[in-house]
LOTORGU-466061 format. One line per field, with one value per residue (C-alpha): residue number from 1; x, y, z. Coordinates in steps of 0.001 Angstrom, whole numbers, plus 500000, padded with zeros to 6 digits. Example, Ala and Ser with C-alpha at 12.3 -4.5 7.8 and 13.67 -1.06 7.14 Angstrom:
// residues 2
nr <- c(1;2)
x <- c(512300;513670)
y <- c(495500;498940)
z <- c(507800;507140)
***
This chain:
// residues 80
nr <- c(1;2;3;4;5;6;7;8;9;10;11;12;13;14;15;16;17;18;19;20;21;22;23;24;25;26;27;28;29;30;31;32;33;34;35;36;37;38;39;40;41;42;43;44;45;46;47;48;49;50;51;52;53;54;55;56;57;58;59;60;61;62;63;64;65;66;67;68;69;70;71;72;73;74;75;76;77;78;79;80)
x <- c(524666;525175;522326;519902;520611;520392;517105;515536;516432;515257;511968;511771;511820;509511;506903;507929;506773;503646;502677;503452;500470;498106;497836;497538;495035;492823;489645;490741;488057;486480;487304;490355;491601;489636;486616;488130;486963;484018;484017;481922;479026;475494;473757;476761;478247;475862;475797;479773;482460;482539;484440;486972;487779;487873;490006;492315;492423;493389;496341;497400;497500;499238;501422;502656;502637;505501;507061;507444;509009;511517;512329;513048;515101;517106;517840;519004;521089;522840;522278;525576)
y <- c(488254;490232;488331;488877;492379;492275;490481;492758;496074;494260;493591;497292;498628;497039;497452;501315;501479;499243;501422;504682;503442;501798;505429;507380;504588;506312;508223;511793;514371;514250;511206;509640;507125;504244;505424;503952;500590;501320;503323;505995;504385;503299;503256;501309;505215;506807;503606;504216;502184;500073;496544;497837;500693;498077;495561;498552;499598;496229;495663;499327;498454;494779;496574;499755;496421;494837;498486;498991;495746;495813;499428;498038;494904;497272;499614;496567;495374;498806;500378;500863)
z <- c(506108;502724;501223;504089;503436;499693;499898;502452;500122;497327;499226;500620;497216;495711;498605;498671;495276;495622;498719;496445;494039;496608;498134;494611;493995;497144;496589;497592;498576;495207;494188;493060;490586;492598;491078;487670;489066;489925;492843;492071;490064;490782;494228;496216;496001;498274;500718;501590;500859;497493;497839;495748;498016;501017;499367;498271;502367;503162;500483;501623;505418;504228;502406;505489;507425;505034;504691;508242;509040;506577;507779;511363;510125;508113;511053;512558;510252;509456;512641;515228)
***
């Protein structure tokens, strides 16, 4: 049981960190370090969403996804 529990922190701390820089990674109102990939250049700008900025949304959700379940395992396993 120790190891299960080793692993899963292990796990949850390296997704908290990934999902720390997926979301500083977001365009903000202005724009936001996503447009350093191309985000904010040429005509895909004005036609909404880049593919960048969708892949980014869909590592982000992945990545909550992962977050979340290794919150709820880890309530498990500590909770009383």
């Amino acid at each position: 049981m120790q190891v299960l529990t080793i692993a899963i922190v292990v796990v949850h701390v390296i997704v908290s960190l990934a999902l720390i820089i997926l979301i500083l990674l977001h365009a903000g109102r202005g724009g936001g370090l996503s447009d350093m990939f191309g985000g904010g250049m040429g005509p895909a700008s004005s036609m909404g969403s880049t593919v960048v900025e969708k892949n980014l949304d869909r590592l982000t959700v992945g990545t909550a996804i992962v977050f979340t379940i290794t919150t709820v395992a880890l309530t498990f396993l500590f909770g009383s």
